[in-house]
PLY file of the C-alpha trace (Angstrom):
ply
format ascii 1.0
element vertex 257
property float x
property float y
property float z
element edge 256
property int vertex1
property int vertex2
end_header
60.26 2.84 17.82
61.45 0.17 19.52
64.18 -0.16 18.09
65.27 3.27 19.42
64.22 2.77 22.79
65.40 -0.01 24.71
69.60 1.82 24.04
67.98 4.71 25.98
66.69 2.26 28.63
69.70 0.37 28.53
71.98 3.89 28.68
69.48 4.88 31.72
70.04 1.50 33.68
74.07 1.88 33.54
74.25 5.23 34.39
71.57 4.51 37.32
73.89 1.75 38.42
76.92 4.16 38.60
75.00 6.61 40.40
74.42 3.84 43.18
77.75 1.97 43.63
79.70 5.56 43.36
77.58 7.24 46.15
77.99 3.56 48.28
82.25 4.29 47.36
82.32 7.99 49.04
79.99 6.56 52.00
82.65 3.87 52.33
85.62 6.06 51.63
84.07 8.80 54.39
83.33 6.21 56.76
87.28 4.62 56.37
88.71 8.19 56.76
86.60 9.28 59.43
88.22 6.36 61.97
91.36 5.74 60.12
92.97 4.35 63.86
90.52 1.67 64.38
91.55 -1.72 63.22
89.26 -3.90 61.11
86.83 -6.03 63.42
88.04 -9.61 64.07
85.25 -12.46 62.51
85.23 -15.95 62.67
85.09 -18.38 60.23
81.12 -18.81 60.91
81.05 -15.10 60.01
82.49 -14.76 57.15
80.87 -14.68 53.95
80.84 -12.91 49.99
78.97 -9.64 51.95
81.36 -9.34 54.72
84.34 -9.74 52.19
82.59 -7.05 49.71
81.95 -4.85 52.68
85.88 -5.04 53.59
86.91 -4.55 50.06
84.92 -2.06 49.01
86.87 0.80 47.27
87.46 2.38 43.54
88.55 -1.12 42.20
85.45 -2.88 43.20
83.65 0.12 41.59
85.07 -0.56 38.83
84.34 -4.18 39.14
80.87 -3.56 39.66
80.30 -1.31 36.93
81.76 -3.43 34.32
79.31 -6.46 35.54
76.53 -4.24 35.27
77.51 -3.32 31.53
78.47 -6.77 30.85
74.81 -8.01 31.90
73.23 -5.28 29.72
75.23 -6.53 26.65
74.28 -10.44 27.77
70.48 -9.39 27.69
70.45 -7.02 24.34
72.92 -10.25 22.32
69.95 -12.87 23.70
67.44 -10.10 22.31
68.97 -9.25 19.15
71.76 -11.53 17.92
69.38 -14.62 16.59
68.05 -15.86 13.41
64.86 -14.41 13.55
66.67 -10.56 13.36
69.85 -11.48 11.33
67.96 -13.77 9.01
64.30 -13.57 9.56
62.23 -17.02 7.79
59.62 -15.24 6.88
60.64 -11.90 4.85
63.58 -14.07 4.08
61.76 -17.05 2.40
59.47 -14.46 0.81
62.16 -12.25 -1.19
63.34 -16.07 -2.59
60.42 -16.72 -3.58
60.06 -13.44 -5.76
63.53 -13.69 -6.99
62.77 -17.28 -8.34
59.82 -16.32 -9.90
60.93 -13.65 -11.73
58.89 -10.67 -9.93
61.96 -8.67 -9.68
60.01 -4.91 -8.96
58.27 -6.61 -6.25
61.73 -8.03 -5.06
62.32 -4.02 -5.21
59.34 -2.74 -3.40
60.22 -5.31 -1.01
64.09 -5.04 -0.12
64.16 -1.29 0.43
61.62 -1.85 3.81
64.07 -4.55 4.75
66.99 -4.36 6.52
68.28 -7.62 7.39
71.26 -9.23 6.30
70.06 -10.87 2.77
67.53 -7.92 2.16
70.53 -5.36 2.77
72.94 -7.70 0.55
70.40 -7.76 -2.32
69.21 -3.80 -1.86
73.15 -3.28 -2.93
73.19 -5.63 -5.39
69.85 -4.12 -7.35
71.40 -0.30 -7.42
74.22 -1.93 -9.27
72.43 -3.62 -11.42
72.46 -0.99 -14.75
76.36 -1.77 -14.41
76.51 -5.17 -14.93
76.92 -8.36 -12.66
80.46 -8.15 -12.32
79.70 -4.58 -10.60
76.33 -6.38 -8.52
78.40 -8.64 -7.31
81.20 -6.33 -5.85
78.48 -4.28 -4.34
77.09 -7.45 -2.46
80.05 -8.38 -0.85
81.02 -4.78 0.25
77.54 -5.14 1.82
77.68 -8.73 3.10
81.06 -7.77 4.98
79.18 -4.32 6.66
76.61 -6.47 8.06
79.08 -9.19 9.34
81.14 -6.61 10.76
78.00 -5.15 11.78
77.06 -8.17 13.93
80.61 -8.93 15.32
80.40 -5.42 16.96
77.94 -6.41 18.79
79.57 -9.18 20.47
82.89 -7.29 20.92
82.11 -5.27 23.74
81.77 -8.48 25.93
85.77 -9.41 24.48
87.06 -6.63 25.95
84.92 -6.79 29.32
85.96 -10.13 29.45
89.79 -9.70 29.10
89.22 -6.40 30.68
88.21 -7.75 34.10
90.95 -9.77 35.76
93.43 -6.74 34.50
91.50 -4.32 36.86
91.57 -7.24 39.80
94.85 -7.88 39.13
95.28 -4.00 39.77
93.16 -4.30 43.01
95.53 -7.39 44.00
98.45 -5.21 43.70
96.80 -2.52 45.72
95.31 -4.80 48.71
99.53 -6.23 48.77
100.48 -2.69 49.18
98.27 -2.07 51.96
99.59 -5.08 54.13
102.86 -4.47 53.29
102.49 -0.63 54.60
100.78 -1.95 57.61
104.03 -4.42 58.26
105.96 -1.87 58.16
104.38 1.11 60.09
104.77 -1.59 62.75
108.81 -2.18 62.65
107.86 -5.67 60.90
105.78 -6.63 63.90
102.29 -6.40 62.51
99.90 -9.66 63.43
97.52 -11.30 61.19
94.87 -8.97 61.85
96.69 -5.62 60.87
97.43 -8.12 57.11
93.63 -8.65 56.87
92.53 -6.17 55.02
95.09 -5.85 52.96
95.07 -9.06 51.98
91.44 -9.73 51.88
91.08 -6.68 49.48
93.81 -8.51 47.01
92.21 -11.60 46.68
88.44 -9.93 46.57
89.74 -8.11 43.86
90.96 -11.42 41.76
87.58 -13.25 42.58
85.53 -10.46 41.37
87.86 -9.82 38.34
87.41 -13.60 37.58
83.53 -13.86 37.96
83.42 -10.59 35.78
85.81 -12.05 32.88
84.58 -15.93 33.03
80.60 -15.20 31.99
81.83 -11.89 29.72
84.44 -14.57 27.86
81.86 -17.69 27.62
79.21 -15.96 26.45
81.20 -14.36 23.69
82.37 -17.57 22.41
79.00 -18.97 22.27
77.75 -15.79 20.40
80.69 -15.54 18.04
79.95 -18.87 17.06
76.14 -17.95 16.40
77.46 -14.90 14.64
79.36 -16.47 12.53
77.08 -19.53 11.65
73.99 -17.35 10.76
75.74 -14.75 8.90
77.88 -17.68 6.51
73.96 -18.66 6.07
72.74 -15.24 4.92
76.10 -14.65 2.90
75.33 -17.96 0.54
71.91 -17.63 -0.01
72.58 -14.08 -0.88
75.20 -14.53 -3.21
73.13 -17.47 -4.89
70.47 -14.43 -4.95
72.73 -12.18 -6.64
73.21 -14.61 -9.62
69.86 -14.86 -10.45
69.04 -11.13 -10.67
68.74 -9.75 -14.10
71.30 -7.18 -15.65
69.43 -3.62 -16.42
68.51 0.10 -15.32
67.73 0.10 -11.94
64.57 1.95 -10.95
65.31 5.24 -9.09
63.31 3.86 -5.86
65.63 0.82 -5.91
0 1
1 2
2 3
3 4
4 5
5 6
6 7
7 8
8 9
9 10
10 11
11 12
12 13
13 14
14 15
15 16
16 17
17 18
18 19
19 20
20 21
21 22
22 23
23 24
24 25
25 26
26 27
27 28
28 29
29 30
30 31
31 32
32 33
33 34
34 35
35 36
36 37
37 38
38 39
39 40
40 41
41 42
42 43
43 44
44 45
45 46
46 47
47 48
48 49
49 50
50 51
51 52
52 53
53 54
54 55
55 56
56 57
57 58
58 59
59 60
60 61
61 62
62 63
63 64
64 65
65 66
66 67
67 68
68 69
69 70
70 71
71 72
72 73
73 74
74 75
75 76
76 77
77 78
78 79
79 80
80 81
81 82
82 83
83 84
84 85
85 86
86 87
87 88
88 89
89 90
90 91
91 92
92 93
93 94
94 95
95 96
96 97
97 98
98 99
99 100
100 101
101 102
102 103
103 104
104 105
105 106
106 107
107 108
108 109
109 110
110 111
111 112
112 113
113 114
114 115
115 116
116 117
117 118
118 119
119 120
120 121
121 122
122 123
123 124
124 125
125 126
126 127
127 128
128 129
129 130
130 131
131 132
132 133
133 134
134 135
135 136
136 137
137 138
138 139
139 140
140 141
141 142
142 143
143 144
144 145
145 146
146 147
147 148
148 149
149 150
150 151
151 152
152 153
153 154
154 155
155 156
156 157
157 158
158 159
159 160
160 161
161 162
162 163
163 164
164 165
165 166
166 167
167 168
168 169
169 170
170 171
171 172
172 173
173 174
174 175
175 176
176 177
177 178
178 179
179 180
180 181
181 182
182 183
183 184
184 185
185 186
186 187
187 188
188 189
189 190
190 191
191 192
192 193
193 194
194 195
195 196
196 197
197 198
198 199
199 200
200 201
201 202
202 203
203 204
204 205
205 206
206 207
207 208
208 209
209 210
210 211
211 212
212 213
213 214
214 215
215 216
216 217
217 218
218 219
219 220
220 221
221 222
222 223
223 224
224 225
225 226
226 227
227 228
228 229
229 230
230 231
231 232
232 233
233 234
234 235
235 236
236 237
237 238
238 239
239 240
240 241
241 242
242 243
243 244
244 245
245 246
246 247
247 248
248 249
249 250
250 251
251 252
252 253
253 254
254 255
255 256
């Protein structure tokens, strides 16, 4: 039941945090359209500060922005939940369906792979249906399933890849737009336009960049650390299940299998 839950909680919590920053983007938008003539306030440096800069910047790119950091933390908190040893390659079930296998005590080997659905119980689940076909046909069966729950495990991870590479496109997109803005305001004043008519235009293009890069540098970093972990723990799982395969016996395979 678990299991089942925490996507709904996680689903809830994103589309909560949409709700939120989109109704704070049509105050903003309202509140820029309702005194479209009055020129962004003047601060000094003692003023000036992430929340001021967010407050001047705010617009569909930084919702976007937002958004993705929001999704990108729920993906950071379910890969430090789920993508570890103890659910990939749990010690205990895992050092238990060796020991059967070792011993001989193949039905209870059975009886205990098809409650199990980690990577060597899935890998030797596969292996057992084949098993009235030979060991040739076992082990193609194993590695079909050995590659579904690698794959299984990288697409996991992937999500954070293309958050990652994802993020300084959309501030580069917000860059483009806060250059556009001072450039208009140059020239709806005949190329006369003083640093404080470029402000916000050019404090909205480099906004964007910062947030694109603190979106894309912890997205990026903590997808090479978990590809890494991905990729050590299932290699694991794969080897001891194909040393696994080798010593189950060739015969009819029990319907339950």
């Amino acid at each position: 039941m678990s299991s089942t839950r925490r996507p709904g909680r996680a689903r809830w919590m994103v589309w909560a945090g949409v709700s939120i920053v989109g109704a704070a983007a049509l105050s903003a938008m309202a509140q820029d359209g309702a005194t479209p003539e009055t020129p962004p306030p003047t601060l000094s440096g003692d003023q000036l500060g992430l929340w001021t800069l967010f407050r001047q910047s705010f617009d569909l790119f930084t919702v976007l922005l937002i958004l993705g950091s929001i999704a990108a933390v729920a993906l950071i908190v379910r890969n430090i939940l789920e993508v570890r040893t103890g659910v990939i390659m749990p010690a205990k079930r895992t050092g238990r369906l060796i020991d059967l296998i070792e011993h001989g005590r193949i039905d209870d080997a059975r009886s205990l792979v098809k409650r199990d659905d980690s990577f060597v119980g899935s890998v030797i689940r596969s292996a057992m249906r084949e098993s009235g076909r030979g060991k040739a046909a076992m082990r193609e069966a194993a590695e079909l399933a050995a590659s579904d729950q690698s794959a299984r495990w990288f697409r996991k991870i992937e999500l954070l890849n293309i958050i990652g590479n994802l993020g300084p496109l959309v501030g580069l997109a917000g860059t483009v737009w806060g250059m556009i803005i001072a450039f208009a305001s140059l020239g709806a004043a005949d190329g006369q336009a003083g640093p404080a008519d470029l402000s916000l235009g050019i404090s909205k293009a480099l906004f964007h960049t910062l947030l694109g890069l603190m979106l894309a540098i912890p997205c990026l970093l903590t997808f090479g650390i978990y590809r890494g972990i991905v990729d050590r723990i299932c290699t694991r799982a794969m080897v001891e299940s194909a040393r696994l395969v080798e010593l189950l016996p060739v015969g009819e395979p029990k319907k339950d299998a």
